[in-house]
N, CA, C and O of each residue as an XYZ file, in Angstrom:
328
protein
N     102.284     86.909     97.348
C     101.211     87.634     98.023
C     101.785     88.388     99.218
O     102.282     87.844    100.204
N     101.679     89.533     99.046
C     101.643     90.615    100.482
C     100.997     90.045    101.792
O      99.779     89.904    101.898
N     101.977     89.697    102.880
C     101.117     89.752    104.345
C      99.912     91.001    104.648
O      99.404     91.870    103.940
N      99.797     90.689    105.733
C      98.787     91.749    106.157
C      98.629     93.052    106.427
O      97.717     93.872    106.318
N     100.316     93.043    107.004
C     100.424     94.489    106.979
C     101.194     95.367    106.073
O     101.433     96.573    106.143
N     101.558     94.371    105.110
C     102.398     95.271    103.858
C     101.334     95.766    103.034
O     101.469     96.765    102.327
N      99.458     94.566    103.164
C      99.073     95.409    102.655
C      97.950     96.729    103.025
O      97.224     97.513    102.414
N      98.350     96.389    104.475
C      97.713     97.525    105.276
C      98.216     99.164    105.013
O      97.558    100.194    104.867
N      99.555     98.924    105.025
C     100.168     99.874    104.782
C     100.342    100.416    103.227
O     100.399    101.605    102.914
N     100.417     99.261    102.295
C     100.221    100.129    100.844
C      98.930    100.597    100.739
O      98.855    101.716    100.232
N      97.426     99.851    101.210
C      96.277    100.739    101.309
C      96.279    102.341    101.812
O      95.831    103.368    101.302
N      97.040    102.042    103.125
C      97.546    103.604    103.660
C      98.244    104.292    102.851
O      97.818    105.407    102.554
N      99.323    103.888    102.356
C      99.291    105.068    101.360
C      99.275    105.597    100.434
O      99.844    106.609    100.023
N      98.380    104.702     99.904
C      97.471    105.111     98.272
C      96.189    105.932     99.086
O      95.658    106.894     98.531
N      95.720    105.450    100.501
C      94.694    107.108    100.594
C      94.981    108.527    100.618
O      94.340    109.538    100.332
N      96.816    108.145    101.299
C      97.603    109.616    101.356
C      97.875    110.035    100.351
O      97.524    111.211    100.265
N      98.533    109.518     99.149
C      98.101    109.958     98.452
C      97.203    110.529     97.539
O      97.437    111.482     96.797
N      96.250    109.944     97.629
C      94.697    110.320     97.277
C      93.805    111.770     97.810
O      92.835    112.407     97.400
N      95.047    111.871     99.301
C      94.725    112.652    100.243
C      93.148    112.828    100.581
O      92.453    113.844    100.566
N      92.725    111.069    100.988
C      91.600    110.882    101.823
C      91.710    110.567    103.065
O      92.536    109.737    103.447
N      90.903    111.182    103.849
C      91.001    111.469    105.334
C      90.236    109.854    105.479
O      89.317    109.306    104.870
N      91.425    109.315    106.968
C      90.821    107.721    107.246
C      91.226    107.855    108.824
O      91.949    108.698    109.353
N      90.537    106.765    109.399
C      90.851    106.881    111.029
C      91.660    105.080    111.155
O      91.792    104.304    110.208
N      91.945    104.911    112.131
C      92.506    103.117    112.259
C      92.340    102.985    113.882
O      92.482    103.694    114.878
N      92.024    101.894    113.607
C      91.248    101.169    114.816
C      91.568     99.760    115.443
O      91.874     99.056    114.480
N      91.637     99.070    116.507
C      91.920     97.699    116.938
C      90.992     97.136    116.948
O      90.444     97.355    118.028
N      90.101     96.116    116.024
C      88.891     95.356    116.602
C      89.142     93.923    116.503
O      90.177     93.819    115.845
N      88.767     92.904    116.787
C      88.815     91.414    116.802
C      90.395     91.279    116.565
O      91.102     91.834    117.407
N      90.808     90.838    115.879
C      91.989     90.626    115.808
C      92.803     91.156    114.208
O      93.527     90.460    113.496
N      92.385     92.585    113.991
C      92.559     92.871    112.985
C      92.898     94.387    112.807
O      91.897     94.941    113.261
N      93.332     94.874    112.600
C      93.320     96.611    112.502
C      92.648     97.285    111.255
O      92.811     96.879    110.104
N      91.726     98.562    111.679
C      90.776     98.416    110.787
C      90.876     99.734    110.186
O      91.053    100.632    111.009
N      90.802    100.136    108.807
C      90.733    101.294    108.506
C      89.474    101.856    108.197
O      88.871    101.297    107.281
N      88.854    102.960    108.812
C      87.706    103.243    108.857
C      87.723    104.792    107.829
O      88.260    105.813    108.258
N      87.299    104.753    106.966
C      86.913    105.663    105.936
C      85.539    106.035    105.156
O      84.986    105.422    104.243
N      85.140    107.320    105.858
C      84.036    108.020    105.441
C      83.818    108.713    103.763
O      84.570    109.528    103.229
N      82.942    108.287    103.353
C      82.489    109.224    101.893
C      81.436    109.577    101.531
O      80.433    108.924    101.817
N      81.387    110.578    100.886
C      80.310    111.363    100.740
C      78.607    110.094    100.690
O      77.562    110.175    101.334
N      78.992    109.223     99.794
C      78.044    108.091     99.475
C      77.962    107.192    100.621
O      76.871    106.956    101.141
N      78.971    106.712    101.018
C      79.502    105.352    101.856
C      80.775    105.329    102.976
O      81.999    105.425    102.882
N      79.956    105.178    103.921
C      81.172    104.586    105.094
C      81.804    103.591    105.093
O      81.206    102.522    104.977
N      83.153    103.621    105.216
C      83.769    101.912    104.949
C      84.673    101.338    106.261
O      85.543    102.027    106.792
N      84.445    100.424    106.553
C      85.133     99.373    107.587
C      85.645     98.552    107.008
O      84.955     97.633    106.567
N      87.223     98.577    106.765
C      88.366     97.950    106.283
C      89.105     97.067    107.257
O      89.993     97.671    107.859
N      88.931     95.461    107.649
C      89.454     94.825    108.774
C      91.050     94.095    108.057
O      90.814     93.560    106.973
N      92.368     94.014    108.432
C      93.286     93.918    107.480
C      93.607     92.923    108.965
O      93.798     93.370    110.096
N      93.590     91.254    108.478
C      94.395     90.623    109.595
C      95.535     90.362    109.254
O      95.914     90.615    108.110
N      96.379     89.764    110.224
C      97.337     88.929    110.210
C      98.126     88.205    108.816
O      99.163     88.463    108.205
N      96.684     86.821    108.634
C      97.021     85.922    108.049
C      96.460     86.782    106.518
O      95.496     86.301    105.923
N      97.004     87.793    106.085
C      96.432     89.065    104.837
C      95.004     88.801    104.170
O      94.646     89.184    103.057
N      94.298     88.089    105.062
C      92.684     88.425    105.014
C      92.184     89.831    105.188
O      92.508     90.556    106.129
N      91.130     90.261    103.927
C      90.937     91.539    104.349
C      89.537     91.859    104.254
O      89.128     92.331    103.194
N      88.690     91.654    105.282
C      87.179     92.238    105.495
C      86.543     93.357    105.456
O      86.725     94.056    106.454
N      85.642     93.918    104.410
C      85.550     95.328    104.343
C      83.878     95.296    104.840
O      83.200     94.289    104.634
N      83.347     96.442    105.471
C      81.557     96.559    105.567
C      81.580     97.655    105.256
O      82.467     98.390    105.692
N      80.559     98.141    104.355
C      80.204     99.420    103.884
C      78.981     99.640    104.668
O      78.234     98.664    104.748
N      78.617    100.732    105.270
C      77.088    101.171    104.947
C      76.984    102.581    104.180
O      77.729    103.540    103.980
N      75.831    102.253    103.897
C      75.400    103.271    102.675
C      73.852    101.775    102.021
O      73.202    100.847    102.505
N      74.023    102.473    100.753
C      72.948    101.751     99.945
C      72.729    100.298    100.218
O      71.639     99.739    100.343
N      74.090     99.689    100.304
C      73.936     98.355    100.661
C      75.020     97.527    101.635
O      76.121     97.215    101.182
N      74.703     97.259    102.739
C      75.580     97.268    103.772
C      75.883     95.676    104.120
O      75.074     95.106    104.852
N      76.900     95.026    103.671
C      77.680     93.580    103.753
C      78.965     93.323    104.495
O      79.625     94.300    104.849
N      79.301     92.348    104.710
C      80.813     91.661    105.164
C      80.983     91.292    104.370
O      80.116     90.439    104.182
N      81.835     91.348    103.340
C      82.660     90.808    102.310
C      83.970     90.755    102.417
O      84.694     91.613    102.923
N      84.364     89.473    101.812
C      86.273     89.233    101.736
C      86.721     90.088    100.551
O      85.896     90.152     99.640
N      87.648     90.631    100.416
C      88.329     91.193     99.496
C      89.785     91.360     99.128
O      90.755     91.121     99.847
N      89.771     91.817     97.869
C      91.671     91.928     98.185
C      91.938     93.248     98.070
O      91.049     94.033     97.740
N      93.441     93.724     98.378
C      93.644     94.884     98.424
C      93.305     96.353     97.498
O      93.026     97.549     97.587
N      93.635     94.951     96.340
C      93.520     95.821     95.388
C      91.928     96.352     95.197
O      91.829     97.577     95.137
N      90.577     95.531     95.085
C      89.352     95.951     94.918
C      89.027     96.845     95.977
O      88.203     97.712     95.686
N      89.477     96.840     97.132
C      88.835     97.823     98.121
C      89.553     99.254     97.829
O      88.987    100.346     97.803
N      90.768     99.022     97.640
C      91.543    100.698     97.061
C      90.657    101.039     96.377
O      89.797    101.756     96.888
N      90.506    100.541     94.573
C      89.525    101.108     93.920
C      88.224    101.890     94.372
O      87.869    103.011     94.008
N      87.586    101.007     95.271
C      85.986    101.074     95.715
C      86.429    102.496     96.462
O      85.933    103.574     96.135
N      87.688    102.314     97.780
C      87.110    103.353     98.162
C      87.617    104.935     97.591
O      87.037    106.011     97.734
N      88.830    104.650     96.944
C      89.168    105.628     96.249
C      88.120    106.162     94.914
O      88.509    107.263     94.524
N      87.336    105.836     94.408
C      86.268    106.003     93.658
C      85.183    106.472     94.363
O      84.678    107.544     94.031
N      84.553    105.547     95.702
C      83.385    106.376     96.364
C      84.155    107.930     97.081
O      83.611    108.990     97.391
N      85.034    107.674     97.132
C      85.550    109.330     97.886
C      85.823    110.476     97.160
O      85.688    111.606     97.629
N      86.407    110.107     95.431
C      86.433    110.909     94.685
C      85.410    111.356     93.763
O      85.429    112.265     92.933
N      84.359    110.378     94.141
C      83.228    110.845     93.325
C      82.972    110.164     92.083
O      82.178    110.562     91.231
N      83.867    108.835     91.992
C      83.526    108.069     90.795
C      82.335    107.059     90.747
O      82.093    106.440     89.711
């Protein structure tokens, strides 16, 4: 399993490649990637111990645990229009 920030950083750059615009942020103890889409705003919290907390708002707005891989999908799909 990938630490936290190996998989902070492969998230980063599967958006560059994707070439989706994202901002990053310091909150609680986690660095957060914040990414807007047409459907859904997303709050991506990537800690330490490679816990990774995402909140969407849009249609339905949660704290959920996730792994790297499901949140790439989600947000690479809500941004491209899938």
């Amino acid at each position: 399993m990938k630490n936290g920030l190996e998989q902070l950083l492969s998230f980063v750059a599967r958006l560059r490649e994707e070439k989706i615009h994202f901002t990053l942020d310091c909150q609680r103890d986690a660095i957060m990637v914040i990414v807007p889409s047409p459907s859904r705003y997303f709050e991506i919290e990537f800690f330490a111990d490679g816990r990774i907390e995402v909140q969407t708002f849009g249609p339905a707005s949660k704290v959920t645990a996730v792994s790297v891989d499901e949140i790439t999908q989600s947000v690479v799909g809500a941004v491209n229009g899938a």
